[in-house]
Residue frames as qw, qx, qy, qz and C-alpha x, y, z in Angstrom:
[[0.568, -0.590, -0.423, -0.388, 74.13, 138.46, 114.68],
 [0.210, -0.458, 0.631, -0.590, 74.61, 139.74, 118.69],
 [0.506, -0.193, -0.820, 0.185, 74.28, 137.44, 121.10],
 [0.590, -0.778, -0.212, 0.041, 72.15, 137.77, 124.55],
 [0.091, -0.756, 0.504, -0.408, 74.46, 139.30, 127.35],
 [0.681, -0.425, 0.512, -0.304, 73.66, 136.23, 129.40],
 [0.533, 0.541, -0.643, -0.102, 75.34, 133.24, 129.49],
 [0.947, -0.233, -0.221, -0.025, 76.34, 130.36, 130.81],
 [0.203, -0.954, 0.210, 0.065, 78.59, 130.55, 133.56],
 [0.778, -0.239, 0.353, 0.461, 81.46, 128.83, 131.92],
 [0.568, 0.317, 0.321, 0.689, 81.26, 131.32, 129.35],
 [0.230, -0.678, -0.223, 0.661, 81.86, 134.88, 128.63],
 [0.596, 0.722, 0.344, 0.073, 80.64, 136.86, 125.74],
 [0.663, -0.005, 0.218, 0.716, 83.10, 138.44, 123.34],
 [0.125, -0.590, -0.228, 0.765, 83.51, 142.22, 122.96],
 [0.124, -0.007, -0.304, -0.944, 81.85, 142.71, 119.89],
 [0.530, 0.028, 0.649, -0.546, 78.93, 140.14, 121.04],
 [0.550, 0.398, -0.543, -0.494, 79.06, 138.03, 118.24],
 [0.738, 0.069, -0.663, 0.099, 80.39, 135.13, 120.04],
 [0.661, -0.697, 0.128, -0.246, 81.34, 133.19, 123.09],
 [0.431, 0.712, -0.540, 0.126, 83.85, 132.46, 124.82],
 [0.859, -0.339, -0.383, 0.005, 85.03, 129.70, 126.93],
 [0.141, -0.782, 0.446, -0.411, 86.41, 130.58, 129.90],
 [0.369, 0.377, -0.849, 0.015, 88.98, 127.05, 130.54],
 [0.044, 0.087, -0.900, 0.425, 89.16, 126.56, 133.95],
 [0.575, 0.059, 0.375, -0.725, 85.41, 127.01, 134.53],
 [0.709, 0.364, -0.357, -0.487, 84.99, 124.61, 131.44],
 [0.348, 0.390, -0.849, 0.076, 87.43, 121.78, 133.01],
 [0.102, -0.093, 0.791, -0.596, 85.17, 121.91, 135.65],
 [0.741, 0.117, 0.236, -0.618, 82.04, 121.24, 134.49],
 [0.686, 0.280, -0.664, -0.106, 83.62, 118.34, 131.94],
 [0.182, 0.240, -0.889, 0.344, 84.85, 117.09, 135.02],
 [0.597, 0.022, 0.362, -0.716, 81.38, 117.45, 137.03],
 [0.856, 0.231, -0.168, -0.430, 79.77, 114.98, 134.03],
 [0.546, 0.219, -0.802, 0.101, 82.64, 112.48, 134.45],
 [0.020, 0.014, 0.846, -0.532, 82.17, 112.13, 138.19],
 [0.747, 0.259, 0.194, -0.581, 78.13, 111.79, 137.66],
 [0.825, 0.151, -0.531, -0.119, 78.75, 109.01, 134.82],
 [0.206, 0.422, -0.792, 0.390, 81.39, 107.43, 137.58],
 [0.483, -0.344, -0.763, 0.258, 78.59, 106.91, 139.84],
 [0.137, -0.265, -0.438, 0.848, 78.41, 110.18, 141.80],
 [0.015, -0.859, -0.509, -0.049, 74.80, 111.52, 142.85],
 [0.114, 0.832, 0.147, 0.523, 74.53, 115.20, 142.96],
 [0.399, -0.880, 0.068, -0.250, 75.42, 115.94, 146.53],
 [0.838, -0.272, 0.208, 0.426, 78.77, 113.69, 146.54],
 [0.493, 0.585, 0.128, 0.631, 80.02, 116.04, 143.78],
 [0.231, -0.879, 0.239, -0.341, 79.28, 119.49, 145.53],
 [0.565, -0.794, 0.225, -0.009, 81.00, 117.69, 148.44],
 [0.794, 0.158, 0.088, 0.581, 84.04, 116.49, 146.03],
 [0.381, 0.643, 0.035, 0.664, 84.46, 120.41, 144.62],
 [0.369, -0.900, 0.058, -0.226, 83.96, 121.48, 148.25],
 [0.790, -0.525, 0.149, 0.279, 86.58, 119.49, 149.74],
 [0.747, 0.222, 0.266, 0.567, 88.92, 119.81, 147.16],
 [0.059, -0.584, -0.094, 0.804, 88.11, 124.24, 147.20],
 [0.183, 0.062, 0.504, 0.842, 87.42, 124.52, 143.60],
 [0.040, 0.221, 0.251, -0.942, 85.98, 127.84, 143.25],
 [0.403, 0.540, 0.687, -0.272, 81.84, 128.34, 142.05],
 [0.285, 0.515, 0.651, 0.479, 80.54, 129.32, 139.49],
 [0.123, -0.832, -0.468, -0.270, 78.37, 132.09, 141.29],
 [0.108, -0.738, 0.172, -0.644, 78.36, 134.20, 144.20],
 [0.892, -0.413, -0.086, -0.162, 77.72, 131.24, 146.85],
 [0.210, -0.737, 0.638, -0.075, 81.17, 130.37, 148.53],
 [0.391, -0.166, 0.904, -0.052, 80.24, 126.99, 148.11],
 [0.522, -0.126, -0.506, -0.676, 78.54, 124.51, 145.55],
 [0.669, 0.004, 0.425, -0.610, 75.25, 122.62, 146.49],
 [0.428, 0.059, 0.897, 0.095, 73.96, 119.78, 145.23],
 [0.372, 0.755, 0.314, -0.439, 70.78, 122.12, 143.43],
 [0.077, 0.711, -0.500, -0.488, 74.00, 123.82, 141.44],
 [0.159, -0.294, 0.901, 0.278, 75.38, 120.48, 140.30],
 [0.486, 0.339, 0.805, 0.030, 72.19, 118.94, 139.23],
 [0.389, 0.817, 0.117, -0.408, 71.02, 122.14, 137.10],
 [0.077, 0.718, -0.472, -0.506, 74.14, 122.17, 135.58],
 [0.255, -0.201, 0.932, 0.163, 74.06, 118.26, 134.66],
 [0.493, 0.421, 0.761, 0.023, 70.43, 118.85, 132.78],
 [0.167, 0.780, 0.032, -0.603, 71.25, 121.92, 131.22],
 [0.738, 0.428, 0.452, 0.262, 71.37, 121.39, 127.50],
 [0.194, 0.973, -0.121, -0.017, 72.90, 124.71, 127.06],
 [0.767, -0.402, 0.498, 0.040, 75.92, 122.19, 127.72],
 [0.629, 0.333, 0.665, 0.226, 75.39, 120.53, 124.21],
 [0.352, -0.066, 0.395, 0.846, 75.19, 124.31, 123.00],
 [0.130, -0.627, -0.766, -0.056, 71.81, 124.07, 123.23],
 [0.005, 0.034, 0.299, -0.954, 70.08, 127.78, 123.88],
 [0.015, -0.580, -0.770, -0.265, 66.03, 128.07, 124.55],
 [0.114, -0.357, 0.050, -0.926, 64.65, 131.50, 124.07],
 [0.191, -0.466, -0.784, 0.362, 62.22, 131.99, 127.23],
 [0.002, -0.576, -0.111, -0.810, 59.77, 134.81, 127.82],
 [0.295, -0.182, -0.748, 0.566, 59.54, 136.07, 131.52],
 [0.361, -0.294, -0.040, -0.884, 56.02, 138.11, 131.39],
 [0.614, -0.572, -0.345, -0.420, 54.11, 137.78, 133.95],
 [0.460, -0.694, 0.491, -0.258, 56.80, 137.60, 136.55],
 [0.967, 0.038, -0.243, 0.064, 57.84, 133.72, 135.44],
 [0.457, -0.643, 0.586, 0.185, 61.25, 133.35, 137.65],
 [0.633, -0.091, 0.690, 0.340, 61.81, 130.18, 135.10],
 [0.258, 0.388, -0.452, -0.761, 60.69, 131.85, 132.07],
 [0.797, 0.246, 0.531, -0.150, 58.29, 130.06, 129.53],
 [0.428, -0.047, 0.688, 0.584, 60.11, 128.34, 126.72],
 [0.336, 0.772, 0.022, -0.539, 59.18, 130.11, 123.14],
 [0.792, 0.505, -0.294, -0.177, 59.52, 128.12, 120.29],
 [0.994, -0.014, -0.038, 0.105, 62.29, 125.48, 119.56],
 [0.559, -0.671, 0.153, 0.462, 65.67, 125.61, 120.90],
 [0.291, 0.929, -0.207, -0.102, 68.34, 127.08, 118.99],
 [0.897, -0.199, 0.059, 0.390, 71.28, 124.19, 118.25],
 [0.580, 0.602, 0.197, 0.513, 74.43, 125.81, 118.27],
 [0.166, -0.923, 0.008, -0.348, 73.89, 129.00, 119.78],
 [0.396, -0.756, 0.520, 0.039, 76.87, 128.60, 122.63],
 [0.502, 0.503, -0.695, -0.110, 79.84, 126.80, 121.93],
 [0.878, -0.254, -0.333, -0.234, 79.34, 122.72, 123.31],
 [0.235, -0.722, 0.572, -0.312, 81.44, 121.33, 126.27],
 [0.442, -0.133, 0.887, 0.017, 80.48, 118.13, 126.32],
 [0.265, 0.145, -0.627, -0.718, 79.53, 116.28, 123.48],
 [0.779, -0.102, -0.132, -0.604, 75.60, 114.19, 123.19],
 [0.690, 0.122, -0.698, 0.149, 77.19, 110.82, 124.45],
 [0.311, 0.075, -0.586, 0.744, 78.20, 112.66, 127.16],
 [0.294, -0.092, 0.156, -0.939, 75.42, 114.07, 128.01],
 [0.777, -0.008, -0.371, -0.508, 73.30, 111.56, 127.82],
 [0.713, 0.109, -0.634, 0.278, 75.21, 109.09, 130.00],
 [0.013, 0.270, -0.392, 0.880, 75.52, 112.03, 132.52],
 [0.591, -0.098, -0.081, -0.796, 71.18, 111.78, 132.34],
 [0.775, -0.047, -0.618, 0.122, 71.26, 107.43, 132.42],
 [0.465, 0.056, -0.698, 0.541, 73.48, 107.92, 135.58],
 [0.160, -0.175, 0.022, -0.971, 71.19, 110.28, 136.93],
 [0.762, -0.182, -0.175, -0.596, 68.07, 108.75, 136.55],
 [0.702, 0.065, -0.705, 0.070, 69.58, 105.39, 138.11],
 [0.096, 0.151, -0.550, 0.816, 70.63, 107.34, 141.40],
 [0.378, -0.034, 0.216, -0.900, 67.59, 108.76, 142.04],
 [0.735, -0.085, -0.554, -0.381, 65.68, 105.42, 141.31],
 [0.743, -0.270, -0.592, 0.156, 67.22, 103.41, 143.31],
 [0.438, -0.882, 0.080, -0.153, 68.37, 106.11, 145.89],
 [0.927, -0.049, -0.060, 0.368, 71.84, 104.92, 145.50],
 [0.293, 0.734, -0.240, 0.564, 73.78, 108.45, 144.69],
 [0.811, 0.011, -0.341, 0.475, 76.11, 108.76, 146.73],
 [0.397, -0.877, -0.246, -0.114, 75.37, 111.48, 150.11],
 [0.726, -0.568, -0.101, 0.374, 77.99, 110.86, 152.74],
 [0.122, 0.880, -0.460, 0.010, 81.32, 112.64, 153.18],
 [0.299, -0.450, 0.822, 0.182, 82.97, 108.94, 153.07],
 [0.765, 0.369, -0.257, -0.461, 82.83, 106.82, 149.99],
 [0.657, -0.365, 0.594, -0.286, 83.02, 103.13, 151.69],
 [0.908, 0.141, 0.394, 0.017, 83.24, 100.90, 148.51],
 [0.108, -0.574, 0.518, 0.626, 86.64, 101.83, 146.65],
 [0.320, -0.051, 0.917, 0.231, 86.04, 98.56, 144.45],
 [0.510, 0.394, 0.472, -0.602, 82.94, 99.27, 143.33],
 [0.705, 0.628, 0.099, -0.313, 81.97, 98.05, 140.19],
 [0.462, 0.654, -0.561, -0.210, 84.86, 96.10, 139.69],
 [0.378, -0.250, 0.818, -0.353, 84.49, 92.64, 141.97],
 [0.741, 0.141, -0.334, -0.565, 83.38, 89.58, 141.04],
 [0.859, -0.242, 0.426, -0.148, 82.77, 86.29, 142.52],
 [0.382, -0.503, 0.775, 0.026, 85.21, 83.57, 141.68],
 [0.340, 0.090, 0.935, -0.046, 83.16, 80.70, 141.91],
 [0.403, 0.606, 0.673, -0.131, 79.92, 81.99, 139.94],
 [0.419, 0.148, 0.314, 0.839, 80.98, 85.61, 138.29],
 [0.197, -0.850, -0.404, -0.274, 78.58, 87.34, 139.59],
 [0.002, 0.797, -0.075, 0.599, 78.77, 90.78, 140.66],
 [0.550, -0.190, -0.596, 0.554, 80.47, 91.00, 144.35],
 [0.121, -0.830, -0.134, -0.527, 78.70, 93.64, 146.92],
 [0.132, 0.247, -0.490, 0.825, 79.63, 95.74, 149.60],
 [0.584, -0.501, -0.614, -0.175, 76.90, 93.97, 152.23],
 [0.114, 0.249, -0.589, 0.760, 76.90, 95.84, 155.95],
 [0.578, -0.653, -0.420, -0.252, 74.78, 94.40, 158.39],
 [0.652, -0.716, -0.096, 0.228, 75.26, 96.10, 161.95],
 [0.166, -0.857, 0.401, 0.279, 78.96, 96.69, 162.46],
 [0.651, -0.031, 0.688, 0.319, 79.84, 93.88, 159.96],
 [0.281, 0.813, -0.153, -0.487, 80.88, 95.62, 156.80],
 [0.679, -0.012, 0.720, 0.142, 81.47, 92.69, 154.14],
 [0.282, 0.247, -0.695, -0.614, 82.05, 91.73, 149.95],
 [0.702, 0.197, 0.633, -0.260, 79.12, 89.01, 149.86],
 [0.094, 0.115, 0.794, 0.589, 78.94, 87.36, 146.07],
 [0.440, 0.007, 0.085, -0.894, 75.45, 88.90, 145.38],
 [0.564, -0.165, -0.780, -0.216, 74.09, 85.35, 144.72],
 [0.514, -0.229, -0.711, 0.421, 74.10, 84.85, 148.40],
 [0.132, 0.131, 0.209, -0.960, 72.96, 88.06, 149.17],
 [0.544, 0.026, -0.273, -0.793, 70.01, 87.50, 147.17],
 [0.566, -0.262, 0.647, -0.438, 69.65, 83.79, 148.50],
 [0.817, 0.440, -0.152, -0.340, 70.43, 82.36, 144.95],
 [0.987, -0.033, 0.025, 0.158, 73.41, 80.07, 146.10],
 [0.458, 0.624, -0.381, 0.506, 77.34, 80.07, 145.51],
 [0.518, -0.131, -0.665, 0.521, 79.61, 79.22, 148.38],
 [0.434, -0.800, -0.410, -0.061, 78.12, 80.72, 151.60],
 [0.668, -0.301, -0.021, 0.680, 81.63, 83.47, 152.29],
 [0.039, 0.969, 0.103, 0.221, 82.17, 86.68, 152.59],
 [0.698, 0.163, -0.149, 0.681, 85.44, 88.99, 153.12],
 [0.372, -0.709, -0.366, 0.474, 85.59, 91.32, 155.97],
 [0.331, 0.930, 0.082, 0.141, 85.17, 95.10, 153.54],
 [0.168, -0.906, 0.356, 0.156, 88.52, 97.01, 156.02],
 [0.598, -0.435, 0.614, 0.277, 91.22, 93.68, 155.21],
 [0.728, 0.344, 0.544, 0.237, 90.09, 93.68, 151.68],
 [0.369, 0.916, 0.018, 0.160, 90.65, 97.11, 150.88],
 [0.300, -0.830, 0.470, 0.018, 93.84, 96.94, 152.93],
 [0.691, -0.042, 0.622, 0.366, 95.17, 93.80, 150.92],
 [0.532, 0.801, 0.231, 0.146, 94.14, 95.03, 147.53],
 [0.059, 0.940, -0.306, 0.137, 96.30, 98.42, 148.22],
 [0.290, -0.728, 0.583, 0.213, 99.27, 96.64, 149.35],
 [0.751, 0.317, 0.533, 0.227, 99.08, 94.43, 146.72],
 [0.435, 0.858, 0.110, 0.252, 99.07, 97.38, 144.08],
 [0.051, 0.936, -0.263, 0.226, 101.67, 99.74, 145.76],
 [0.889, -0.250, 0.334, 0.189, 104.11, 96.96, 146.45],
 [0.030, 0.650, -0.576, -0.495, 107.60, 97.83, 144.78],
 [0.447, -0.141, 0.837, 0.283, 108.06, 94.46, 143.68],
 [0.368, 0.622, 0.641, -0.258, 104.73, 94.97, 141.72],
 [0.256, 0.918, 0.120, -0.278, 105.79, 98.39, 140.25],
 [0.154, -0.475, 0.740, 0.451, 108.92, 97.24, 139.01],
 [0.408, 0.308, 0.811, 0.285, 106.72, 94.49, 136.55],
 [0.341, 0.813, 0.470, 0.045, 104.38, 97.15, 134.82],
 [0.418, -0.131, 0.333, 0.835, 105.22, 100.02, 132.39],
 [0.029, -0.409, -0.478, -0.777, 103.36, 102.83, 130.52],
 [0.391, -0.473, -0.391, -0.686, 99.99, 103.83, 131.24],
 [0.769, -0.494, -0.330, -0.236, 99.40, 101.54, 134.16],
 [0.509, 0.320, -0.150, 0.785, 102.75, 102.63, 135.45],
 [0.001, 0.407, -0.062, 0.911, 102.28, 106.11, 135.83],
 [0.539, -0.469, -0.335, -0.614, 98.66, 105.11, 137.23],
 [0.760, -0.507, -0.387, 0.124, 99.80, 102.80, 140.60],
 [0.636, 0.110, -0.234, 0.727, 102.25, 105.07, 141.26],
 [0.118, -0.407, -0.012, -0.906, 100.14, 107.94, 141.52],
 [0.757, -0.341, -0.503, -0.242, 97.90, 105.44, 143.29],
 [0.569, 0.076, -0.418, 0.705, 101.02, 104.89, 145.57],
 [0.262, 0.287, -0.175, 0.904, 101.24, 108.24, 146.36],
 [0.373, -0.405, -0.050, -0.833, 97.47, 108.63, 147.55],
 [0.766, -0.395, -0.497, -0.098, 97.30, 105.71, 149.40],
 [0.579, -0.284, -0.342, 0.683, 100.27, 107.12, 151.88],
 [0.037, -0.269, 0.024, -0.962, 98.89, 110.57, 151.94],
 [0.247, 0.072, 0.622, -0.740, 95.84, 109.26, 153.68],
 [0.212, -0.190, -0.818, -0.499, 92.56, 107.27, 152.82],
 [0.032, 0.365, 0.728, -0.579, 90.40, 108.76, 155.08],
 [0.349, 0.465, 0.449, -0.678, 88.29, 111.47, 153.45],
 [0.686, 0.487, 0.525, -0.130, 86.14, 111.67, 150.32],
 [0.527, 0.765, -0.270, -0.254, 87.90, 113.34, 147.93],
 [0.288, 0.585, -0.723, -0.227, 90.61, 111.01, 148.09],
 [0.606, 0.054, 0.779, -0.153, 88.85, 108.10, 148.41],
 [0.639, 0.655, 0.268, -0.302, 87.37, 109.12, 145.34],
 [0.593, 0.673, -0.427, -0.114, 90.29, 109.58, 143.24],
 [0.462, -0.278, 0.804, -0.252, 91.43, 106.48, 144.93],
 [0.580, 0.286, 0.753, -0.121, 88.85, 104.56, 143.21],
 [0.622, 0.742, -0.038, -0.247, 89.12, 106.31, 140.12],
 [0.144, -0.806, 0.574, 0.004, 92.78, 105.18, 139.97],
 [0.534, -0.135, 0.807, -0.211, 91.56, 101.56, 140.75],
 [0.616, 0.652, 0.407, -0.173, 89.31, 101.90, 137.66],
 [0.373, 0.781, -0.430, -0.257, 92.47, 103.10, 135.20],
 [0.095, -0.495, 0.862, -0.055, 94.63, 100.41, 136.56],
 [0.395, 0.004, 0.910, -0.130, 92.51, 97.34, 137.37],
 [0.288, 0.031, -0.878, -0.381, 90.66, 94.92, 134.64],
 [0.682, -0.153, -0.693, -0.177, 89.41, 92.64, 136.91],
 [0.005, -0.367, 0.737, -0.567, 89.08, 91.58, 140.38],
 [0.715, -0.086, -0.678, -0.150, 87.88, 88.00, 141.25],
 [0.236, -0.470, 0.580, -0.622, 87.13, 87.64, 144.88],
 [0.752, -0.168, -0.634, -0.069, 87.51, 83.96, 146.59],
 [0.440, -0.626, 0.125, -0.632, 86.24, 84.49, 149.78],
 [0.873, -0.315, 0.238, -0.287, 86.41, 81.06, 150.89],
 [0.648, -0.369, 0.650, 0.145, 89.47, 80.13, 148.67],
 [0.290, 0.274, -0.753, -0.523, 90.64, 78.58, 145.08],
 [0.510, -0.079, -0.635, -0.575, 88.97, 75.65, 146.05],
 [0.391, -0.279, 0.528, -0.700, 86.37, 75.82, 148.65],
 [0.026, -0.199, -0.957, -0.209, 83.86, 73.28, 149.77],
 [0.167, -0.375, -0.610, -0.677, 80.34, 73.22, 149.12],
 [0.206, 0.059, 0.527, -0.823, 77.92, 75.24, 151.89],
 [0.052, 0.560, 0.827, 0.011, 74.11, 74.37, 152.26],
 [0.056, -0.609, -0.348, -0.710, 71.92, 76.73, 150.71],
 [0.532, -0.726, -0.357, -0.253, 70.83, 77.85, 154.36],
 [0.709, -0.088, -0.370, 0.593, 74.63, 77.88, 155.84],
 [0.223, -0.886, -0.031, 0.405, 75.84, 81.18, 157.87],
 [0.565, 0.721, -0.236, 0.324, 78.27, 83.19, 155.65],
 [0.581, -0.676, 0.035, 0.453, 81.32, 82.78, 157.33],
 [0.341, 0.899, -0.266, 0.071, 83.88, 85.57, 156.47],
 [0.181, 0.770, -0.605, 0.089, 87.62, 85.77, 156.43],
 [0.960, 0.019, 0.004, 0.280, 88.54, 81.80, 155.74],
 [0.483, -0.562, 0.447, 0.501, 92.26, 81.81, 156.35],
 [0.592, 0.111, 0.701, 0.382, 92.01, 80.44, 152.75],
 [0.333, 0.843, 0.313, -0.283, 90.43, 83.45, 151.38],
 [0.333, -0.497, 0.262, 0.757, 92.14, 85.17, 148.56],
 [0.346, 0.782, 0.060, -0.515, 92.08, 87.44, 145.18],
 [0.629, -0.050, 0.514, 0.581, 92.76, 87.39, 141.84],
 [0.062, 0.831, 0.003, -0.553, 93.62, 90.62, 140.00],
 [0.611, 0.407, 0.412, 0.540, 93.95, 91.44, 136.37],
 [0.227, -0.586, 0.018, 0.778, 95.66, 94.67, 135.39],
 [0.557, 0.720, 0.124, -0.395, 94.52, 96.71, 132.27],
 [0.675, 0.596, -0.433, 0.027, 97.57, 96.24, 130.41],
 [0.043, 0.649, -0.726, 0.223, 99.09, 93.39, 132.28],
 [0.372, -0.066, -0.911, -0.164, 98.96, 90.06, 133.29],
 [0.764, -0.524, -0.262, -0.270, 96.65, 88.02, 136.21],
 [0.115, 0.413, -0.750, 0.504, 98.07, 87.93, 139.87],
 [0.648, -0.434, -0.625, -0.028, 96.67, 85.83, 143.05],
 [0.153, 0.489, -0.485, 0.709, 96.85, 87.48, 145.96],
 [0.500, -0.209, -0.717, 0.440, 97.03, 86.52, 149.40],
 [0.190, -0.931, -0.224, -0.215, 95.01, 88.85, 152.38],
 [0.588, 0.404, -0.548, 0.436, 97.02, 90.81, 154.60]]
């Protein structure tokens, strides 16, 4: 049976039109597109990952959009997925015509994936959280946690004060009243990780990973793409990360107290995926 001429643009029909083919690099890039959408990234923080980074479109545009990236992240032709459409009457989008066709292209990502891709999706756009800017301001994200209570630690910025707050306290549900100035935590953390002494204790996997870590933190942590694979780095390597703002063992604040930030006493405690727990100290 021929196939359509058209296609998806990661693929490229085969000269007897029987089949498709996948055409790699265009394929690495859309796999990759759905990881950085599960990761957390809204539609327009991608385009401006593949922009910064040059990797080439899909189309004719010199550049991607955000429009591009979301089409591509609900397109079920992904999954393999093909729906016949008829375009009479002028339809630009065509009207669907019976039930898709499973199968019909060959799948890139697999229904887990795709589905997770759609979760992360719908979460952005709820809360309005996807990620816009051309800097990505919370390396840590989604790997802090209070000390004293285990709750989730956020990236809190009121004015020019750019703080970790335990979300209790953010929310005005207790836990010590302390917070950790956002620039001295991300600048302890990294020299904590890319410390020789550090890379001489770990081996394998997590190895290979601070080292490469290493290598982007002294190449510059300024714009988004390599903030981004910065934090994606942080997320191979680190477990854990326990943040005592006020100390191992602080005293107790009145449910009404100011947060004060950066106690001298402040400090961290880091678990590594395949390694032990460390304390660390700011710098």
């Amino acid at each position: 049976m021929k196939k359509i001429s058209a296609c998806p643009g990661w693929l490229e029909l085969s000269e007897d039109r029987h089949s498709f083919i996948f055409l790699p690099d265009r394929a690495n890039i859309l796999k990759r597109i759905f990881e950085l959408s599960i990761g957390g990234l809204g539609s327009y923080a991608i385009a401006n990952v593949l922009n910064q980074q040059k990797v080439p479109p899909f189309g004719p545009s010199p550049t991607w959009d955000h429009t591009t990236i979301d089409s591509m992240l609900r397109n079920r032709a992904t999954l393999g997925e093909h729906q016949p459409r008829s375009w009479a009457g002028g339809n630009k989008k065509g009207i669907p015509i019976g039930q898709p066709i499973v199968g019909y292209y060959p799948p890139v990502v697999d229904a887990a994936t795709f589905e997770a891709a759609q979760v992360a999706r719908k979460r952005n756009l709820a809360s309005g959280r996807g990620r816009k800017g051309k800097n990505l301001t919370n390396i840590f994200k989604g790997l802090t946690t209070c000390f004293y209570c285990s709750s989730p630690v956020k990236f809190h910025s009121n004015g020019q004060a750019k703080s970790l707050i335990c979300e209790r306290v953010i929310d005005g549900n207790g836990c010590v009243r302390a917070g950790w100035s956002y620039e001295n935590f991300e600048s302890s953390i990294l020299h904590f990780l890319i410390h020789p002494s550090l890379v001489e204790l770990v081996h394998g996997d997590s190895r290979t990973a601070i080292l490469e870590l290493k290598r982007r933190v002294r190449s510059g942590t300024d714009q988004f793409g390599d903030r981004f694979e910065i934090a994606s780095l942080l997320k191979r390597t680190v477990l854990e990360l326990r943040v005592a703002s006020a100390g191992l063992a602080p005293m107790p604040t009145l449910q009404d107290a100011l947060i004060r930030r950066d106690s001298r006493e402040r400090r961290f405690e880091i678990c590594l995926q395949n390694g032990p727990t460390y304390v660390g100290d700011p710098v």
